[in-house]
C-alpha positions in Angstrom: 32.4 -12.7 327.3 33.1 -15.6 324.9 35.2 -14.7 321.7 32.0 -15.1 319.6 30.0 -12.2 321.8 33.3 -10.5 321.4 33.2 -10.6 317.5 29.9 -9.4 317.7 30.5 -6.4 320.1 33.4 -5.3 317.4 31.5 -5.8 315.0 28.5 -3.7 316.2 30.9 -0.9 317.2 32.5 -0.5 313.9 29.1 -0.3 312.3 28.1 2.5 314.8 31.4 4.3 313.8 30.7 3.9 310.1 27.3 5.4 310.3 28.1 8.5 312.4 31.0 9.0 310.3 28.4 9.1 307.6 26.2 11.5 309.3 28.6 13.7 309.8 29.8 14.1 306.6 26.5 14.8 305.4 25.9 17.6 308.1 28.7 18.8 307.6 28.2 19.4 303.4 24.3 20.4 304.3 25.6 22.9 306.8 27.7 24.9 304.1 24.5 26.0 301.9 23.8 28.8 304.6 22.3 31.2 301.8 21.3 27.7 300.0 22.6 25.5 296.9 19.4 27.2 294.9 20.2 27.8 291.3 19.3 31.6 290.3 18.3 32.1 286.9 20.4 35.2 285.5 19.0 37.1 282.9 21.9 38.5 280.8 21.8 40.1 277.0 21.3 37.2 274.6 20.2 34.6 276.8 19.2 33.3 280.3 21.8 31.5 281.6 21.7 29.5 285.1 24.2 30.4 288.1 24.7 28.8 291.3 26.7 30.5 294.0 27.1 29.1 297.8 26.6 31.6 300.4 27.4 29.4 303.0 30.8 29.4 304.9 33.9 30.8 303.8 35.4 28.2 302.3 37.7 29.3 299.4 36.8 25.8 297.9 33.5 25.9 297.3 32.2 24.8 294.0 28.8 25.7 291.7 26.2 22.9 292.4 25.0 21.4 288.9 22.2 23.4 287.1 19.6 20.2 288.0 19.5 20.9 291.3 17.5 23.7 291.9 16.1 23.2 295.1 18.3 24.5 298.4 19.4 21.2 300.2 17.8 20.2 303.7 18.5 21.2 307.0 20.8 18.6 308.9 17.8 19.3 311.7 15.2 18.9 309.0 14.5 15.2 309.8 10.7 13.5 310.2 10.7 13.0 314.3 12.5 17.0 315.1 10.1 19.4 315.9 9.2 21.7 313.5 8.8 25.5 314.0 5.3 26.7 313.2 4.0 30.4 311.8 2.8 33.2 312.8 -1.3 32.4 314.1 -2.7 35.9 313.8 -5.5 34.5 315.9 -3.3 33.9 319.1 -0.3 36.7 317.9 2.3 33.9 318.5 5.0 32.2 316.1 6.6 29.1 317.3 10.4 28.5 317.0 11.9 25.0 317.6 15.3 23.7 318.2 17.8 23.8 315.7 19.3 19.4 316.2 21.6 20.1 313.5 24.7 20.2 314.8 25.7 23.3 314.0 28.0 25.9 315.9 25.9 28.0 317.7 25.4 31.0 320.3 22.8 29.9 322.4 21.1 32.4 323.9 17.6 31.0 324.8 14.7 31.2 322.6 12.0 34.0 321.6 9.1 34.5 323.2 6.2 32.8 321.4 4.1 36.5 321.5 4.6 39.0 318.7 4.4 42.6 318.7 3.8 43.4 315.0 4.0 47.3 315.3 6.7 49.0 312.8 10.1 48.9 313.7 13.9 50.3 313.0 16.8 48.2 313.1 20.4 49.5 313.8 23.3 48.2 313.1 26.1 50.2 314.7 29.7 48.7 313.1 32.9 50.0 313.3 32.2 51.9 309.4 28.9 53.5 311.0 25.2 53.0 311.4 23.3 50.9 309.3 19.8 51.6 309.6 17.0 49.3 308.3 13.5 49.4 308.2 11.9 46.3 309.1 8.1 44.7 308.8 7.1 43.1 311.5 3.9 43.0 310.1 5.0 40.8 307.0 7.5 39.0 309.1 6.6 38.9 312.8 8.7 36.0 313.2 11.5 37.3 311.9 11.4 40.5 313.4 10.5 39.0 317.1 13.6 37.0 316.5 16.1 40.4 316.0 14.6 41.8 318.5 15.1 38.8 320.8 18.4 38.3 319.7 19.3 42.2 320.1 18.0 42.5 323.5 20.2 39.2 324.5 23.6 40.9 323.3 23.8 38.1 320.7 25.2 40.2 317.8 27.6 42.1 319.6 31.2 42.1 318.3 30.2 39.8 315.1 31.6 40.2 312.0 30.2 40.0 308.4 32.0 37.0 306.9 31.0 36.7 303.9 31.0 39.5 300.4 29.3 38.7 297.3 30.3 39.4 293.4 29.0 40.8 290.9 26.9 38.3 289.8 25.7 38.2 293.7 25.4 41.7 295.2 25.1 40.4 298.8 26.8 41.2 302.2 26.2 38.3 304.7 26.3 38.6 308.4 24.8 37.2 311.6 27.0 34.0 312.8 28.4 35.6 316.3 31.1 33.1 315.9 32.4 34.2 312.4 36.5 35.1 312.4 35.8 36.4 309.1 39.6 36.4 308.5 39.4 34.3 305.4 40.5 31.7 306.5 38.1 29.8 309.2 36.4 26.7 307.5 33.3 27.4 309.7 32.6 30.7 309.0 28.8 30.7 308.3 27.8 27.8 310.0 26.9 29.2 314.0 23.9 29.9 314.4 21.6 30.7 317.5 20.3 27.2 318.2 16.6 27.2 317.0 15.1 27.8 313.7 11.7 29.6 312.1 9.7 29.6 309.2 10.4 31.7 306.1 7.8 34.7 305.7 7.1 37.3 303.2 8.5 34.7 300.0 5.7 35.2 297.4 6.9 38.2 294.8 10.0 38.4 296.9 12.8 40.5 294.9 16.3 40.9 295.7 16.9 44.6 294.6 19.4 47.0 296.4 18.5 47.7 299.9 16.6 45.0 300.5 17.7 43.0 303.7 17.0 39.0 303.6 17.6 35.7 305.6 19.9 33.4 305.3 19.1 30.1 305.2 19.8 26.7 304.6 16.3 25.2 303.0 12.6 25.6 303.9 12.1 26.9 307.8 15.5 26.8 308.8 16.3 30.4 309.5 18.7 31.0 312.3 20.6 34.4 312.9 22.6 35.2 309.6 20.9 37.6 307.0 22.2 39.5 303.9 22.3 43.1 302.6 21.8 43.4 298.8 23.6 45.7 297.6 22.8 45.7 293.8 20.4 43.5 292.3 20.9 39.6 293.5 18.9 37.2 290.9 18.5 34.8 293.8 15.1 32.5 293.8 12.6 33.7 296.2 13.2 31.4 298.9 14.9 34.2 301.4 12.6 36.1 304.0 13.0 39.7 302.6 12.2 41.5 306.0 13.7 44.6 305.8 14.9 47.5 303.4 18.3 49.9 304.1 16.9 53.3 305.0 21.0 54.5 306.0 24.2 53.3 305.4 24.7 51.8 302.0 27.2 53.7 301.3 29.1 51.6 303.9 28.2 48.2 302.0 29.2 50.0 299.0 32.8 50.7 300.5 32.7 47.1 301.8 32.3 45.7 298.2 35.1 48.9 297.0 37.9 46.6 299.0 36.6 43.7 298.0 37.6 40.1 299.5 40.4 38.7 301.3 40.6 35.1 299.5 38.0 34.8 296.5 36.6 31.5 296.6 35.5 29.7 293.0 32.4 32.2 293.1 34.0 34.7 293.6 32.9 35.2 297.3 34.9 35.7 300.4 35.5 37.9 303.8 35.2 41.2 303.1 38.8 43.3 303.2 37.1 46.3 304.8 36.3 44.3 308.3 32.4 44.9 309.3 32.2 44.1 313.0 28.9 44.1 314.5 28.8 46.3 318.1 25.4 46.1 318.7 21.7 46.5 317.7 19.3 47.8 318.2 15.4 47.0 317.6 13.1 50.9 318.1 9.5 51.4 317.3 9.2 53.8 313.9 9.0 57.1 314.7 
């Protein structure tokens, strides 16, 4: 190889470096808006004012995104040549999930099957502070529901931990990344994921009252595994698939949010002090 090809070769490499550098810094900020950068209007006695709060990760560090942007930022697998998971098709009974390119820590654990059985379910949540016992719609949100039950049946939840507790402002308990430590301390904390993604469901009129159970999610169709209990009422945008509502058990939340967090980030958010590890769930037809 003459010296010029050799200057060229360097050259070329160094480039290469630079640019996946860049990409990776940019998944790796995207990655952190797990319940989204959105900016929720808060209604509040002599005024509206606007609040964001990030969801996503633990990190103690996080700051409020400016008031202009209002819009959740993109999926790092949200990119013009990735596939793109489709809806439910009453017509066939299937919903179709696609990879999760990303990047993101994940679980994986296969994918659902494309069929949906839409018939009313119950979802358990047995912890370590009790059962937690929600009501889902698989009729509103077949994807969503197919994906729990997918995702139960696999083991995938099993000894997870809920890594992230709201404030005030934001009522929310967030679980559903099996690789959370939750210990306040792990930068990655609400990142994993189960390696695919589906659409959001059930948006229009969506409210965020006590009870309700929502995804997580980091923009438009890029639901994974994590979801949040609300457990007052979360002014959040409706951009979150509501899918289910707490039938037993919010008293444990309510304990949850009594201890409150380990290290409170700039939001005011953090792991929970009263540790709620996942054992298992369950997915039942309603009785």
């Amino acid at each position: 190889m003459s010296g010029k090809d050799r200057q060229k070769q360097l050259a070329r490499e160094h480039y290469e470096r630079q640019t996946q550098r860049r990409i990776d810094r940019e998944a790796k900020a995207k990655r952190n808006a797990i319940i989204g950068t959105s900016v929720a209007t808060v209604v509040v006695i002599g005024g509206v004012i606007a609040a964001t709060t990030l969801f996503g990760g633990n990190d103690s560090s996080a700051t409020a995104t400016p008031a202009a942007s209002s819009s959740p930022a993109a999926s790092p697998a949200e990119t013009s040549t990735a596939a793109k998971p489709t809806a439910f098709d009453p017509a066939s009974g299937t919903c179709g999930y696609a990879p999760d390119t990303g990047g993101a820590p994940a679980k994986n654990v296969g994918t659902p099957p494309a069929k949906v059985d839409t018939t009313p379910k119950t979802m358990t949540l047995k912890t370590n502070q009790g059962d937690i016992v929600i009501a889902v719609s698989a009729k509103k949100t077949p994807c969503t529901v197919n994906s729990f039950a997918f995702l139960a049946e696999k083991g995938y939840f099993d000894g997870s931990k809920c890594h992230r507790l709201g404030s005030d402002q934001f009522p929310v308990l967030q679980c559903g990344d099996p690789l959370a430590k939750a210990d306040g301390k792990n930068q990655t904390d609400g990142q994993g994921g189960p390696g695919y993604r589906f659409v959001n469901e059930n948006l229009e009129g969506a409210k965020y009252t006590r009870g309700v159970v929502a995804m997580a999610n980091s923009g438009p169709d890029t639901n994974g595994s994590q979801f949040f209990i609300v457990y007052g009422n979360a002014p959040l945008q409706p951009d979150y698939t509501p899918f289910g509502t707490v039938t037993k058990g919010m008293e444990i939340i309510d304990k949850v949010n009594k201890g409150g967090v380990i290290t409170p980030g700039s939001d005011g958010t953090g792991a929970p002090k009263e540790t709620v590890e996942i054992k298992n769930v369950t997915m039942s037809s309603k009785s």
